[in-house]
Legacy VTK file of the C-alpha trace (Angstrom):
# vtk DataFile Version 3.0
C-alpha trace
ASCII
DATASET POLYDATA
POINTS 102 float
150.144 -125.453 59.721
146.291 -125.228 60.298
145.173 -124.558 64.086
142.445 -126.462 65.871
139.947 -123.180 64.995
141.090 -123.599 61.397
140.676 -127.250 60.755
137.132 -127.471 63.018
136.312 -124.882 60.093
137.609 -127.187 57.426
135.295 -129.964 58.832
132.349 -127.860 59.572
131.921 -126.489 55.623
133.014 -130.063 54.524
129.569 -131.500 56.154
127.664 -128.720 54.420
129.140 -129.009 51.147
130.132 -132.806 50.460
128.359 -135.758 50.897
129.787 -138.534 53.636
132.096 -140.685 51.716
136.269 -141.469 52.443
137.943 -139.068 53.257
142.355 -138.329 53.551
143.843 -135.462 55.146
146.901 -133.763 53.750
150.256 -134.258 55.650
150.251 -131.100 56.171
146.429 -130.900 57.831
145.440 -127.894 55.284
143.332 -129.975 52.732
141.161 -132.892 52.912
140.998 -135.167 50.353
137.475 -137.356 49.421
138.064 -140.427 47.627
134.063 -141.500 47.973
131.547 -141.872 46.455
132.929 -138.624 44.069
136.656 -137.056 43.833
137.025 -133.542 45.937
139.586 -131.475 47.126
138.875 -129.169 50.069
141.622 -126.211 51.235
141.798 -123.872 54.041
143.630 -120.956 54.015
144.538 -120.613 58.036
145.266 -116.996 57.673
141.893 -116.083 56.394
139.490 -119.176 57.055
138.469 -118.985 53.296
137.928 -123.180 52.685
138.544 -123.826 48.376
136.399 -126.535 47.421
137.998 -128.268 44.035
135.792 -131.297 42.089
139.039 -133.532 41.466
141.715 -135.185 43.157
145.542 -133.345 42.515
147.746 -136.249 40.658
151.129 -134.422 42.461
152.053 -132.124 45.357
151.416 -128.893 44.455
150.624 -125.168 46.091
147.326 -123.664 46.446
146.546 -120.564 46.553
143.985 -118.804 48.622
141.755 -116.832 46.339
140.566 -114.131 49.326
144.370 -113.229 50.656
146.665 -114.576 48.324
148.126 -117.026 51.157
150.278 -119.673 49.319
149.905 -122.995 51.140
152.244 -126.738 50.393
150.000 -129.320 49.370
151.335 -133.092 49.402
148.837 -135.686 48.619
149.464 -139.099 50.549
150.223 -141.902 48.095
146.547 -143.230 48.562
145.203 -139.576 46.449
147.649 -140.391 44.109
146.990 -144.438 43.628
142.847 -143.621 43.779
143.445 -141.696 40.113
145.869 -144.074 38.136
143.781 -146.682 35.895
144.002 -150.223 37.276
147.109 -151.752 36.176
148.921 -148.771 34.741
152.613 -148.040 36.396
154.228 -145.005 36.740
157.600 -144.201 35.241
159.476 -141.844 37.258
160.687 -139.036 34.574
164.390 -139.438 34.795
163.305 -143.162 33.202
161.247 -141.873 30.437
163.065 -142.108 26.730
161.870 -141.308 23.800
161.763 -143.950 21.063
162.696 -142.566 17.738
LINES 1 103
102 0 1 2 3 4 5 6 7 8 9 10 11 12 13 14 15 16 17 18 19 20 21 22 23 24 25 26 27 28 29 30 31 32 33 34 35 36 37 38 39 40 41 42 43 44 45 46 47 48 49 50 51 52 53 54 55 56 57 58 59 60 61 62 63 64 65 66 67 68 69 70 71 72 73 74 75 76 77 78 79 80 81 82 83 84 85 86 87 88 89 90 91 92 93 94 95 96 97 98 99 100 101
């Protein structure tokens, strides 16, 4: 879990890097999400202060990896990530649902 030091860092390259627009934390504090006015994905590695700056919105938790010191950190995108990608009107099928039609 990020410290105060490590998420003022987060915020501080944020400002210099993305434009103001809505914006989600992670759960876990370690990424921030912007939904507005384009999709990013901004990390920080809390070992290392490194901050990864990704142009698109993860469509599942997943675990990012800090390209300086090889930190491996959780990542678990609030529903609102998630619902910002999906088309309007398209459901999701969880996969034990799925069949194939033969």
């Amino acid at each position: 879990m990020p410290d105060k030091r490590a998420r003022h860092e987060l915020e501080r390259k944020l400002d210099e890097a993305l434009p103001e627009g809505r914006n989600v934390w992670d759960p876990t504090g370690a990424a921030l999400y912007q939904l507005e006015p384009s999709w990013a994905t901004a990390v920080i590695c809390y070992r290392c202060l490194y901050v990864g700056l990704m142009p698109t919105l993860p469509a599942r938790p997943l675990v990012w990896t800090c390209s300086q010191c090889g930190l491996a950190i959780k990542l678990d995108p609030p529903g609102e990530v998630l619902e910002a990608q999906r088309p309007a009107g398209s459901l999701i099928v969880p996969t034990a649902q799925r069949r194939r039609l033969s």
